[in-house]
TORKOL-4160 file (C-alpha; in steps of 0.2 Angstrom, whole numbers, padded with zeros to 4 digits, m for minus):
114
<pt num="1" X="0393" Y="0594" Z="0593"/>
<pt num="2" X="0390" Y="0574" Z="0596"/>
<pt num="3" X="0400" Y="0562" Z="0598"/>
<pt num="4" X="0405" Y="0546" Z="0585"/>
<pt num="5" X="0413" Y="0531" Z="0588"/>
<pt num="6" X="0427" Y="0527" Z="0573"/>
<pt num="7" X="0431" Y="0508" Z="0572"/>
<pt num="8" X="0445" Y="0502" Z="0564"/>
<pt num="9" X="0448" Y="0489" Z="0552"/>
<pt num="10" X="0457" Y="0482" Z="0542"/>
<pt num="11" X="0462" Y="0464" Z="0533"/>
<pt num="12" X="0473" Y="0453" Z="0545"/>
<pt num="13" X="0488" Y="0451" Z="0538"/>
<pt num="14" X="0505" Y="0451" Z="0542"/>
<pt num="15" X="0518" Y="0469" Z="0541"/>
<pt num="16" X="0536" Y="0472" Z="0542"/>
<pt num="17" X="0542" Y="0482" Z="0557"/>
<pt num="18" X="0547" Y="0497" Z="0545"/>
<pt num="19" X="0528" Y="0495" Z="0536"/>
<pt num="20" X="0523" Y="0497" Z="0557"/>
<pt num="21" X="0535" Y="0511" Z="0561"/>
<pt num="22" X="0529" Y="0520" Z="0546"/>
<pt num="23" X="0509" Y="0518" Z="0548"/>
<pt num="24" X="0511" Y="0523" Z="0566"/>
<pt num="25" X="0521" Y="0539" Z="0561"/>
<pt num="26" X="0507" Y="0543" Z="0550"/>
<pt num="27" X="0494" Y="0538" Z="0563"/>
<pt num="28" X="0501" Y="0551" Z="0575"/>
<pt num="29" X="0501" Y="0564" Z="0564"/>
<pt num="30" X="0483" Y="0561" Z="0561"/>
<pt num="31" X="0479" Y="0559" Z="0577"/>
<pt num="32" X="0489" Y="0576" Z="0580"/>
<pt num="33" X="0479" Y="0585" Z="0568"/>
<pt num="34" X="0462" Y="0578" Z="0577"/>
<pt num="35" X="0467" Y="0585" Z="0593"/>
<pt num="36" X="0473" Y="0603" Z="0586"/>
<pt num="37" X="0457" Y="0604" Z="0576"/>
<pt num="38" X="0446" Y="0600" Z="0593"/>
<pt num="39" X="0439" Y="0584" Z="0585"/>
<pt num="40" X="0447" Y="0572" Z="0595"/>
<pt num="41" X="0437" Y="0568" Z="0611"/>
<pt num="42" X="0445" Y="0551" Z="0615"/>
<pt num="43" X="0461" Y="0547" Z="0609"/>
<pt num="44" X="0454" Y="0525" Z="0612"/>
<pt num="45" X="0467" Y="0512" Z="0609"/>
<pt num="46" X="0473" Y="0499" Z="0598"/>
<pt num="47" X="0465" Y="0482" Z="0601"/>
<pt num="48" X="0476" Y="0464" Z="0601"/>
<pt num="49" X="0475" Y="0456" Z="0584"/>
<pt num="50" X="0477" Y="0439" Z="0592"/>
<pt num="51" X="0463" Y="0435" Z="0600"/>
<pt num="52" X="0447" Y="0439" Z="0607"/>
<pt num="53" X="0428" Y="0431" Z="0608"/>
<pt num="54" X="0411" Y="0437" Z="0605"/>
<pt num="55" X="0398" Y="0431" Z="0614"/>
<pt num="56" X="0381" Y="0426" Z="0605"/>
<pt num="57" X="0371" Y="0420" Z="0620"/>
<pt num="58" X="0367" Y="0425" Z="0638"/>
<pt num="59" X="0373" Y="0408" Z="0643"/>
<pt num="60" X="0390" Y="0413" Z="0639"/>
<pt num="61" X="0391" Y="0402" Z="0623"/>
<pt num="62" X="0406" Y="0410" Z="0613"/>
<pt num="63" X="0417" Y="0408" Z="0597"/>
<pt num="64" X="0434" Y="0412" Z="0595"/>
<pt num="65" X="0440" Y="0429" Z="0586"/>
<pt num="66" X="0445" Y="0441" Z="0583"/>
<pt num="67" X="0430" Y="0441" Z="0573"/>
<pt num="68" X="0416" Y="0429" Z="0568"/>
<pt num="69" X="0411" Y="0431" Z="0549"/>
<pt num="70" X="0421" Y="0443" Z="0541"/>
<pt num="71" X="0442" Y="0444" Z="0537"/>
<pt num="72" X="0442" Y="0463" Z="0542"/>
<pt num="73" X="0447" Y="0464" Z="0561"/>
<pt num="74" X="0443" Y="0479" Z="0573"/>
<pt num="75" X="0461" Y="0485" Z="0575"/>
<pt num="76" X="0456" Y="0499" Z="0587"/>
<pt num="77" X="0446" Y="0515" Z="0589"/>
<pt num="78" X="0444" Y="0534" Z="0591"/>
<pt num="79" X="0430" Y="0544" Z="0598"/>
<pt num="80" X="0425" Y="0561" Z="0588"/>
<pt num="81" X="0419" Y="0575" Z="0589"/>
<pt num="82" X="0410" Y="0580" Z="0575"/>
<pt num="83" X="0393" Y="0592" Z="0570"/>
<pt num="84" X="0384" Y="0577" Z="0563"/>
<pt num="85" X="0389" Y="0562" Z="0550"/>
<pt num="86" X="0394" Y="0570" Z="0537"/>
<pt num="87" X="0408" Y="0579" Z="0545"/>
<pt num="88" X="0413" Y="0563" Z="0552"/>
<pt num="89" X="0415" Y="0557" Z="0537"/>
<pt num="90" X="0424" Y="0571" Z="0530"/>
<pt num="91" X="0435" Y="0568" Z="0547"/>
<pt num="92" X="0442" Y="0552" Z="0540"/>
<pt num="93" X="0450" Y="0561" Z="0526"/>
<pt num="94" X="0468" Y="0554" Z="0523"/>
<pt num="95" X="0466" Y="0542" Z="0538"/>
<pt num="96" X="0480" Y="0530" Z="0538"/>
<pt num="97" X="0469" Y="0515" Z="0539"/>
<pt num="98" X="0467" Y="0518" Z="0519"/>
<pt num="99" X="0483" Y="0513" Z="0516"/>
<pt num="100" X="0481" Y="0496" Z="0523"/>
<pt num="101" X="0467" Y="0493" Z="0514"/>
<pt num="102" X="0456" Y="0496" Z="0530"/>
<pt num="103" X="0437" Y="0504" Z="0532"/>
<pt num="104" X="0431" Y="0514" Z="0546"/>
<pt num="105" X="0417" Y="0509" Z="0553"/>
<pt num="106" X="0408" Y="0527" Z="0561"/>
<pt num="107" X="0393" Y="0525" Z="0573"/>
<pt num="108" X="0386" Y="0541" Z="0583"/>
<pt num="109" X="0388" Y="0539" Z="0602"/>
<pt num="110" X="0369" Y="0536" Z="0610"/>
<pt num="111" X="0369" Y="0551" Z="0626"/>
<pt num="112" X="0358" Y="0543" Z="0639"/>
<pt num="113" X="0352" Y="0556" Z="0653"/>
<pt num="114" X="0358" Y="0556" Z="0670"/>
């Protein structure tokens, strides 16, 4: 099995506390069926919507973010389990994220020897 790195995004834009209560039920459940499954190898976090930077020099020269060219803001991220892409993609399946007109962004994790 490798390992795949599932970043989450979605527009910014504002949600009522029941549209919050309600996505996060669902993301459980997801993340629920991830872990029984054994396709869940990091559950990650949810990342601050407010702020951030990217750095695009070694100097330290920076711009504001969350992000820099696009509307769609990593919200958070998983780490997968999965045999190769295609079943990574098949694992996003009724992800939550659809429903807020999000996208998940799926990169293989590189292993490096010891």
């Amino acid at each position: 099995m490798s390992e795949f790195v599932f970043l989450y995004r979605r527009p910014a834009k504002d949600r009522t506390v029941q549209q919050m209560q309600e996505s996060m039920q669902k993301w459980q459940a997801w993340v629920k069926k991830m872990e029984q499954s054994g396709h869940l190898a990091n559950y990650g976090q949810p990342l601050d919507t407010k702020g951030g930077r990217v750095v695009k020099d070694k100097q330290g020269g920076y711009t504001d973010g969350p992000y820099a060219e696009t509307k769609d803001i990593v919200v958070g991220y998983s780490v997968v389990r999965a045999k190769d892409y295609d079943e990574a993609v098949a694992l996003t399946n009724g992800h939550p994220i659809f429903d807020q007109d999000g996208m998940i962004e799926i990169r293989p994790v590189f292993k490096m020897e010891a």
